[in-house]
C-alpha positions in Angstrom: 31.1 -2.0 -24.9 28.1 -2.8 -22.8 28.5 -3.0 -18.8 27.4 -5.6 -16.9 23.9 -4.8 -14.8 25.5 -5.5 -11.3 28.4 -2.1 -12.6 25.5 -0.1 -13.7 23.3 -0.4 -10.5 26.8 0.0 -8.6 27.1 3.4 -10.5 23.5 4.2 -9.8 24.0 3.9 -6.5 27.0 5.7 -6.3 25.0 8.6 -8.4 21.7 8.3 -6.1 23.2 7.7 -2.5 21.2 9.7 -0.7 17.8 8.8 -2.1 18.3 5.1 -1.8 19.5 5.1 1.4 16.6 7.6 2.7 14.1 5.1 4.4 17.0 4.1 6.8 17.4 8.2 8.2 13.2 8.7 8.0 11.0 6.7 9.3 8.0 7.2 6.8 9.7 6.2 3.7 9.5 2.6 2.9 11.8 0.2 2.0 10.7 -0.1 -1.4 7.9 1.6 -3.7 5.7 -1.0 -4.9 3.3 -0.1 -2.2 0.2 0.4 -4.9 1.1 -3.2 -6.2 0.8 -4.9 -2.8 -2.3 -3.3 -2.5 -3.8 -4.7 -5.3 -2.3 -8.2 -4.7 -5.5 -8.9 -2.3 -7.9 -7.8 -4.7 -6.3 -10.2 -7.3 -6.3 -12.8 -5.1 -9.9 -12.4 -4.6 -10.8 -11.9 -8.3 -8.6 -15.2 -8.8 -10.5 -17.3 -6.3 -14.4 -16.4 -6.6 -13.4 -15.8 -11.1 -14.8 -12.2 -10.5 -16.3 -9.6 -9.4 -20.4 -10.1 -10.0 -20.6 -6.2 -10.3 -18.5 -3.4 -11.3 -20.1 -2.0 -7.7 -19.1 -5.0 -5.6 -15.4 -4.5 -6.7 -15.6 -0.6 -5.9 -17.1 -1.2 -2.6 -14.4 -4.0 -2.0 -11.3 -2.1 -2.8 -12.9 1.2 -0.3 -13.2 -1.2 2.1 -9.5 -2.7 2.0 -8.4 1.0 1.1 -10.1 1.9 4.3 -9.1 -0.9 6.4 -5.4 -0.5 5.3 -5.2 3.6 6.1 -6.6 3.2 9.6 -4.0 0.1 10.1 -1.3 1.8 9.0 -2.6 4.7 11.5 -2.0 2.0 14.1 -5.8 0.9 14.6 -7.0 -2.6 15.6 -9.1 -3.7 11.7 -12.1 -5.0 14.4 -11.8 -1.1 15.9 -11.9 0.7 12.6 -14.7 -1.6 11.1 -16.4 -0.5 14.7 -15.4 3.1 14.1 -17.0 3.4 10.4 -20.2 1.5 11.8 -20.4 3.8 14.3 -20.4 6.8 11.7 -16.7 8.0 13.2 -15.1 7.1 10.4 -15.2 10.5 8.0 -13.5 12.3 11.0 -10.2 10.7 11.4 -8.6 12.5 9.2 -9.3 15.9 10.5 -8.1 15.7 14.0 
C-alpha cells in the first residue's frame, strides 16, 4: 500500500534530521538549495523582456557581470562600490586577501 507524501517527507525528516535542520546551527548554509535557479531567474527575465540576447557574447558578458555583482553583494559590498571597484581594476584581487 502506498503512503501518503505528507508520511513519507515526515519519515524523511525523521531519517535526515540533522541535515535539514543545518542552516538553523550554521550560518552559511541557506535555507534552501535552489540558489543556481534564482540566479538565473534575472537572466530569464531579461531574455523574456528584450526576446533575446543579440549575441551569444552579450549574454556571457551579462551573466559575469550579475555573477560578479552578486559575489561581491553577498561579500557585503554596496553594487555602486563593486561596479567602482572593477572600474578601478581592484576587482581580480578580492578574492586573495
Amino acid at each position: 500500500m502506498a503512503k501518503a507524501d505528507a508520511h513519507n517527507l515526515w519519515e524523511r525528516f525523521k531519517a535526515h534530521e540533522a541535515s535539514v535542520l543545518l542552516f538553523t546551527k550554521v550560518p552559511h548554509v541557506a535555507f534552501t538549495n535552489n540558489r543556481a535557479e534564482r540566479d538565473l531567474r534575472m537572466a530569464k527575465v531579461k531574455q523574456k523582456v528584450s526576446g533575446y540576447f543579440r549575441a551569444e557574447d552579450y549574454a556571457h558578458a551579462y551573466c559575469r557581470i550579475s555573477s560578479y555583482l552578486q559575489t561581491m553583494a553577498d561579500r557585503g559590498y554596496n553594487p555602486l562600490i563593486a561596479i567602482q571597484m572593477a572600474l578601478a581594476g581592484n576587482a581580480q584581487t578580492i578574492g586573495r586577501e
